[in-house]
C-alpha positions as a Markdown table, in Angstrom:
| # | Residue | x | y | z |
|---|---|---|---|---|
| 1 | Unk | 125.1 | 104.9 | 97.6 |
| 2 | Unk | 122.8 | 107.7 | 97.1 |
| 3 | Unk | 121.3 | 108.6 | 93.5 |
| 4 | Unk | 119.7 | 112.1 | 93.0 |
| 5 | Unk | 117.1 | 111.6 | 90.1 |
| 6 | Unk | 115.9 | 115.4 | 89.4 |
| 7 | Unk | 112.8 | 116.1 | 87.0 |
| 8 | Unk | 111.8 | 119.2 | 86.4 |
| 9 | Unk | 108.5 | 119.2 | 86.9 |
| 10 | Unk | 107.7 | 115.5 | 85.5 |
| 11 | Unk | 104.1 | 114.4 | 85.0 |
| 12 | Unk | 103.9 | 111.1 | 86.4 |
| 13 | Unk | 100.2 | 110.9 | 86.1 |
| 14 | Unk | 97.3 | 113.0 | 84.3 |
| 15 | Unk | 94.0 | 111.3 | 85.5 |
| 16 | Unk | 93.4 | 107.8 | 86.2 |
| 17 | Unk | 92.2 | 106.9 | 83.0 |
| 18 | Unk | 95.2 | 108.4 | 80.7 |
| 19 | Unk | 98.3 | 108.0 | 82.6 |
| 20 | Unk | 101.0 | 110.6 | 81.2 |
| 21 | Unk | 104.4 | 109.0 | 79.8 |
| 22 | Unk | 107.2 | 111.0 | 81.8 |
| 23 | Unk | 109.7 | 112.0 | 79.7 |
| 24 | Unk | 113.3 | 111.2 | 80.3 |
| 25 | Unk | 115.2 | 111.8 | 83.5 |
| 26 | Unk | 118.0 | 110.8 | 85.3 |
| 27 | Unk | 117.5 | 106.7 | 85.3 |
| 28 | Unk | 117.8 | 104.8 | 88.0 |
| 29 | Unk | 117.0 | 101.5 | 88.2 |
| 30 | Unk | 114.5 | 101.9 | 90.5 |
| 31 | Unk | 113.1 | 104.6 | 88.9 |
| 32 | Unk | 110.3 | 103.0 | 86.8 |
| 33 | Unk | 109.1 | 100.8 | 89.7 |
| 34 | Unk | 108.6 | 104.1 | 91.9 |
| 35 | Unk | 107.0 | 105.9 | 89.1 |
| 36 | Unk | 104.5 | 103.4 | 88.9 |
| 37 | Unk | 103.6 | 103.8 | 92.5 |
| 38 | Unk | 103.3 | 107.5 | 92.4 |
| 39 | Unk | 100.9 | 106.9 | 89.6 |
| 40 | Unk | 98.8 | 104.5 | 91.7 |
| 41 | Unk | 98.8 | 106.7 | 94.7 |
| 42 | Unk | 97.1 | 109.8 | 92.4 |
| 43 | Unk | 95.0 | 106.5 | 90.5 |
| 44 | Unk | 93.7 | 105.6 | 94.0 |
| 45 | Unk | 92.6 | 108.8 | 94.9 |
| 46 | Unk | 91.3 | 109.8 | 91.9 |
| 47 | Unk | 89.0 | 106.0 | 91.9 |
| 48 | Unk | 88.1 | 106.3 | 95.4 |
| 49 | Unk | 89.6 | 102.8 | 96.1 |
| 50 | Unk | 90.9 | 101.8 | 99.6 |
| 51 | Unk | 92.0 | 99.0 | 98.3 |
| 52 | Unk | 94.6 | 100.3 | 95.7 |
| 53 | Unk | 95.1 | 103.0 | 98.6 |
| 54 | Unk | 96.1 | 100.2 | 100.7 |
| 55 | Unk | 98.5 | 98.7 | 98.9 |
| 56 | Unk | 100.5 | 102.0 | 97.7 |
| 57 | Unk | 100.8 | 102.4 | 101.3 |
| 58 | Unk | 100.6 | 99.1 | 103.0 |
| 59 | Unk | 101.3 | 100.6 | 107.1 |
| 60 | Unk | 98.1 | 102.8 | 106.9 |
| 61 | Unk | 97.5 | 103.6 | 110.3 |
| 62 | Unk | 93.6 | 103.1 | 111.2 |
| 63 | Unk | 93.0 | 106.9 | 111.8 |
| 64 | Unk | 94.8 | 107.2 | 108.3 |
| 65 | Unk | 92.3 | 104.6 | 106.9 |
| 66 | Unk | 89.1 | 106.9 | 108.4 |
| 67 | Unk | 90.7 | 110.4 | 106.9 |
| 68 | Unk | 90.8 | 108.3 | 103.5 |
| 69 | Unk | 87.1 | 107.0 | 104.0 |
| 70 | Unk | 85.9 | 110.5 | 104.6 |
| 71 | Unk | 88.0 | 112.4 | 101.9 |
| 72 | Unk | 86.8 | 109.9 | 99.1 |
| 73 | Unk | 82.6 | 110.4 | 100.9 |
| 74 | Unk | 83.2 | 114.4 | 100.7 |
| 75 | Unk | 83.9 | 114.5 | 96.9 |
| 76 | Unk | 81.7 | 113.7 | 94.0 |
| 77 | Unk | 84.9 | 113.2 | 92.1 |
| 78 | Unk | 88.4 | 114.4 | 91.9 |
| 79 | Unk | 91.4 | 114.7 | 88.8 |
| 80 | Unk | 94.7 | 114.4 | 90.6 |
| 81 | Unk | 97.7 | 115.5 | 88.5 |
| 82 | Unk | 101.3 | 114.8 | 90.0 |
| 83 | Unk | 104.3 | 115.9 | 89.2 |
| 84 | Unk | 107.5 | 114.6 | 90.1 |
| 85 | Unk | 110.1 | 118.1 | 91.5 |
| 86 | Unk | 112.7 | 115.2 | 92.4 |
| 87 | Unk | 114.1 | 111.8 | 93.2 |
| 88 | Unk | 116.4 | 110.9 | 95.4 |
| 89 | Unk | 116.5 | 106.7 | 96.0 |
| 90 | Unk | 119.3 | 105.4 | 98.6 |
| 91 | Unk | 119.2 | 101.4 | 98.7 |
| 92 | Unk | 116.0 | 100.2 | 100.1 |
| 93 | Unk | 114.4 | 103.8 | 100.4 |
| 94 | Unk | 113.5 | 107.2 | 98.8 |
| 95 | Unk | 111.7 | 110.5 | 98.9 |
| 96 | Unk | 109.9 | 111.5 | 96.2 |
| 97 | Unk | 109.2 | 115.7 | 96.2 |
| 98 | Unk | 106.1 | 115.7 | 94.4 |
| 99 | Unk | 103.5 | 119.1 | 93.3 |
| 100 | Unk | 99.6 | 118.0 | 93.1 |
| 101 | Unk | 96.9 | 119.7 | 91.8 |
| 102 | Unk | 93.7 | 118.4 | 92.4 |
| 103 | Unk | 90.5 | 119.3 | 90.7 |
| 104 | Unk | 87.4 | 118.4 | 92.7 |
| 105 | Unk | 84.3 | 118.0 | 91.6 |
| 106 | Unk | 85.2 | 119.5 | 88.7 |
| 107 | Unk | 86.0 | 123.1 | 89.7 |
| 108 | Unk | 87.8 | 123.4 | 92.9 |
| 109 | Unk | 91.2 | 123.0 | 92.2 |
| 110 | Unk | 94.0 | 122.7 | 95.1 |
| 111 | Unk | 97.4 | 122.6 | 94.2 |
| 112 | Unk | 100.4 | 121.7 | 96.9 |
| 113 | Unk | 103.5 | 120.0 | 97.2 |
| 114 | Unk | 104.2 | 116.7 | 99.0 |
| 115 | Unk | 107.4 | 115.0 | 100.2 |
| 116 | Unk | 106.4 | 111.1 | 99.7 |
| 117 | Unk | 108.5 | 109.0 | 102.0 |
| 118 | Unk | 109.1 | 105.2 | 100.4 |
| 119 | Unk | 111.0 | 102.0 | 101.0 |
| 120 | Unk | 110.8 | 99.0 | 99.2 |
| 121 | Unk | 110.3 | 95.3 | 100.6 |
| 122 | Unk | 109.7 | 92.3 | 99.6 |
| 123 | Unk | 110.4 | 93.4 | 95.8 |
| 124 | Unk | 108.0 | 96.1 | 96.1 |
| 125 | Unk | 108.3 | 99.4 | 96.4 |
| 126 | Unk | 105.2 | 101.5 | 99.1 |
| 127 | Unk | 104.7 | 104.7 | 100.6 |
| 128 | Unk | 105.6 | 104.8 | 104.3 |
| 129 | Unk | 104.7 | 108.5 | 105.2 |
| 130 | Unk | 103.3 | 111.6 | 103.0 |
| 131 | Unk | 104.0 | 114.4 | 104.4 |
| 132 | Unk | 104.3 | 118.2 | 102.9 |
């Protein structure tokens, strides 16, 4: 069975250190679980840590790993705000349509959308491919 879970524009996360509540949407029961990892993906950005990055998205590919190691090298620091365009969660997997906007280094600001590709095993839910 397929479940649509649509949020207009639904902040998941405002910067690692203040995580934004998301307002109500749609509930699945999955829903929380997969919020949570959204939030961890912008949190490991956002803290430069491979090791949070790693487990958000647990089949990083080597050359992934090295893009990661650089990005996180060429900023001095980076606010990453996502927002959640929609859900859709079918069994084991989902795709999360997501907007970011990154500030970097506290001016630069980037703003693009993402189609997050996830499944869940072994209880837990990661991110198998981010793509646009």
């Amino acid at each position: 069975m397929r479940v649509a879970v649509l949020a207009t524009l639904l902040p998941v996360m405002a910067t690692a250190n203040a995580l934004a509540t998301p307002g109500p949407i749609a509930e699945h029961p999955e829903t929380p679980a997969i919020q949570k990892l959204i939030g961890d993906y912008g949190k490991a950005i956002e803290t430069k840590d491979l090791t949070l990055f790693k487990a958000v998205k647990p089949n990083l590919s080597p050359a992934e790993e090295q893009r990661a190691r650089a990005g996180f090298a060429a900023v001095k620091s980076q606010t990453v705000r996502i927002t959640v365009v929609s859900l859709e969660v079918e069994g084991q997997a989902a795709i999360a349509r997501i907007m970011r906007r990154d500030t970097i280094n506290g001016s630069l600001v980037s703003s693009f959308p993402q189609t997050l590709r996830l499944a869940r095993a072994g209880g837990n839910w990661g991110i198998v491919e981010i793509g646009k």
